[in-house]
C-alpha positions as CSV (number, residue, x, y, z in Angstrom):
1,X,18.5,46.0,19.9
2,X,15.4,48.5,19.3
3,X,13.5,45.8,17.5
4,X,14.1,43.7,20.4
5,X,12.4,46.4,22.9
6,X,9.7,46.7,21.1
7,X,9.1,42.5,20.2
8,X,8.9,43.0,24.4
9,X,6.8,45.9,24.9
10,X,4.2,44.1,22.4
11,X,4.5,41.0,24.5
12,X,4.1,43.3,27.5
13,X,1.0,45.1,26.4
14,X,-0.5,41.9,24.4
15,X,-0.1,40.1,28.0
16,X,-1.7,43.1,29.8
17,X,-4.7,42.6,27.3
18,X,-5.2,39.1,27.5
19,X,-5.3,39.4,31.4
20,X,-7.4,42.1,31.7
21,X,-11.7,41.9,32.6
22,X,-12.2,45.4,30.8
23,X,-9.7,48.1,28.8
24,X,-10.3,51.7,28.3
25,X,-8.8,53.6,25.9
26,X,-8.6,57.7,26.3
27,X,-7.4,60.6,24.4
28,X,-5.0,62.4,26.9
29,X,-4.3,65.2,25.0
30,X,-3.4,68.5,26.9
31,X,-3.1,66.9,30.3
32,X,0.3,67.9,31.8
33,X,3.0,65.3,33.1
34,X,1.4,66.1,37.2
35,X,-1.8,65.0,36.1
36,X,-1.2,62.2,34.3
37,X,1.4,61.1,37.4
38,X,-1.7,61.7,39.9
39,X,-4.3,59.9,37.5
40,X,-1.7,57.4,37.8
41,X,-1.5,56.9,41.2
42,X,-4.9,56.8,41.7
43,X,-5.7,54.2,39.5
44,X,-3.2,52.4,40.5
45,X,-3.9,52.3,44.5
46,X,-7.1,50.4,42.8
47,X,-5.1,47.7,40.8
48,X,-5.5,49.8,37.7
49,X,-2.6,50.0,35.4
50,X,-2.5,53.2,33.7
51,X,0.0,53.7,30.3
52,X,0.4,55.2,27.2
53,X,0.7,53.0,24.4
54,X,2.2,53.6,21.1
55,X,-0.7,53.0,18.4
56,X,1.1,50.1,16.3
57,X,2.1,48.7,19.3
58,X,-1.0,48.2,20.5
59,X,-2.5,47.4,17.4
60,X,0.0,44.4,16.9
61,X,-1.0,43.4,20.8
62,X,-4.4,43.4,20.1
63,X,-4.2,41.3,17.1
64,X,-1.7,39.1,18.8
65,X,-4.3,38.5,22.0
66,X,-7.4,38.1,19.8
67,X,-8.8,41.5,21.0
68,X,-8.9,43.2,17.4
69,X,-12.1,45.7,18.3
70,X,-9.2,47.4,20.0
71,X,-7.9,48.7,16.6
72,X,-11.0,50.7,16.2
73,X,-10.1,53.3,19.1
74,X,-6.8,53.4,18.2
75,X,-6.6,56.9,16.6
76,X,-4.8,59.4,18.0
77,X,-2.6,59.6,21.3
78,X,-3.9,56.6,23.2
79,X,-3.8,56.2,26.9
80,X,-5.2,52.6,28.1
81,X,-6.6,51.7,31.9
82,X,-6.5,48.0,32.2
83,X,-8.7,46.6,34.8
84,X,-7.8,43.1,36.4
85,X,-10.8,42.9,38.9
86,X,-14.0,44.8,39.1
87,X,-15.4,45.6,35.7
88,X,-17.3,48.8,36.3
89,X,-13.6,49.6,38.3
90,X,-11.7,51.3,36.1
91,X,-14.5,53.4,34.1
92,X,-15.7,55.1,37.6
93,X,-12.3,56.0,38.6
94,X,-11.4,57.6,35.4
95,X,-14.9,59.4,34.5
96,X,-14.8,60.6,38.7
97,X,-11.1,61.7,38.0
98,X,-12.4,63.7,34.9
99,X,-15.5,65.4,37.0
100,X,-13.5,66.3,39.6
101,X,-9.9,67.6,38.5
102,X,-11.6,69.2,35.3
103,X,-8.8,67.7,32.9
104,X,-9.0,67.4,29.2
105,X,-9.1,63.8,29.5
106,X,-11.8,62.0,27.2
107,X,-12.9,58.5,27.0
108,X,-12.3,56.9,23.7
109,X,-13.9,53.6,23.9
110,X,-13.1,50.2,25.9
111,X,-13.5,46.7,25.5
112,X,-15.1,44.3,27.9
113,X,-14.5,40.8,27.4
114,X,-14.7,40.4,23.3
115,X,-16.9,43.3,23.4
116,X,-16.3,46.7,22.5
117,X,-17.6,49.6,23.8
118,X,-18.6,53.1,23.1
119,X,-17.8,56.3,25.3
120,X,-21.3,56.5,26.4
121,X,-21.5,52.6,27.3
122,X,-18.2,53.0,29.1
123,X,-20.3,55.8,31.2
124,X,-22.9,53.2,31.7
125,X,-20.3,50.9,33.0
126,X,-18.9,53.4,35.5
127,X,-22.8,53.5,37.3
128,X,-23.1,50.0,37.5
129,X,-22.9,49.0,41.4
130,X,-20.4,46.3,42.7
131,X,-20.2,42.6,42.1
132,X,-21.1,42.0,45.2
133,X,-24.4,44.6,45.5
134,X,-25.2,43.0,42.0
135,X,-25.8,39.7,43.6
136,X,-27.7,40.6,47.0
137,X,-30.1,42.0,44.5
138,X,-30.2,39.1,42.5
139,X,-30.5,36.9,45.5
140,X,-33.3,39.2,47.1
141,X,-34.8,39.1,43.9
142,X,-35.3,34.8,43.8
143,X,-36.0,35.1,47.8
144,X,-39.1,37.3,47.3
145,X,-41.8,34.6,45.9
146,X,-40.8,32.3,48.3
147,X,-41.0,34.2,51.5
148,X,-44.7,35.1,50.2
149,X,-45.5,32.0,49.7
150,X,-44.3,31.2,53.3
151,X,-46.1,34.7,54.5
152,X,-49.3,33.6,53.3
153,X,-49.3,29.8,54.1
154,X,-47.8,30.6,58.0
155,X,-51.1,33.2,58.3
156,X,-53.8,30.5,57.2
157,X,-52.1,28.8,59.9
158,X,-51.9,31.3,62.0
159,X,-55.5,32.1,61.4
160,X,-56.7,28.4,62.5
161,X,-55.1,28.1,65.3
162,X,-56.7,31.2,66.5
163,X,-60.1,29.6,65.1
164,X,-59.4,26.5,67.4
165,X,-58.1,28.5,70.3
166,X,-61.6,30.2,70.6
167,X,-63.6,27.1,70.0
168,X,-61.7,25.9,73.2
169,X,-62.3,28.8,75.2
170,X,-65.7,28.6,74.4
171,X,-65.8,25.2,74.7
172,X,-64.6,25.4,78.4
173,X,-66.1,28.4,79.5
174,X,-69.6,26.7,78.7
């Protein structure tokens, strides 16, 4: 019956991993039980799930769901975020929780796609704006040499009509 719990819980957590846009492993030692509950919650008002994971278990997972650079931050008591939506998500909730409530959580590592990251990329990750802001940029970015090239082209335009307006005017006022 055990063995059968824990077959589940690594089809559980392997599932979790293959679903997931970005993972983020931390160290939770020395939070209390309160803490943990309200990093919990707020993670998960964001779509975040938020567990603690035996080491083996997750090492099998991650074999299992072709996500082996998770066995690299697998030392010591493990606490995973998994993030389902926005990549940069889960990173600025956790390293904001940290700054604020002044816990002893740290930030092990992640993995984002196939890739793994480092504690200081993970920080990286957590300044990166929105999706959404991303592309405006990107968009604004592709619009700028075109709306020059109209700027300048409209005012050479602009400029000869004026040219021919006054040759009129001069025209007809003798």
């Amino acid at each position: 019956m055990i063995r059968q719990k824990k077959e589940e819980s690594v089809k559980k957590i392997e599932e979790m991993l293959s679903t997931s846009s970005v993972v983020i492993a931390t160290d939770y030692r020395g939070m209390s039980v309160g803490e943990m509950s309200k990093l919990r919650r707020q993670l998960r008002e964001s779509g975040i799930e938020y567990h603690v994971i035996k080491n083996t278990m997750a090492s099998l997972a991650a074999e299992n769901a072709g996500r082996e650079e998770l066995k690299d931050l697998l030392k010591g008591p493990t606490a995973m975020a998994f993030g389902y939506g926005e990549v940069n998500e889960p990173a600025r909730l956790l390293l904001e929780y940290i700054r604020t409530s002044r816990v002893p959580l740290s930030v092990k590592g992640g993995i984002l796609s196939k890739r793994a990251l480092t504690p200081e990329q993970v920080t990286m990750l957590s300044t990166l704006p929105p999706r959404p802001v991303l592309v405006a940029h990107l968009l604004r970015q592709m619009q700028s040499p075109i709306s020059s090239l109209v700027a300048v082209l409209s005012a050479e335009l602009t400029a000869l009509a004026r040219v021919l307006q006054a040759r009129k005017q001069q025209l007809e006022g003798g």
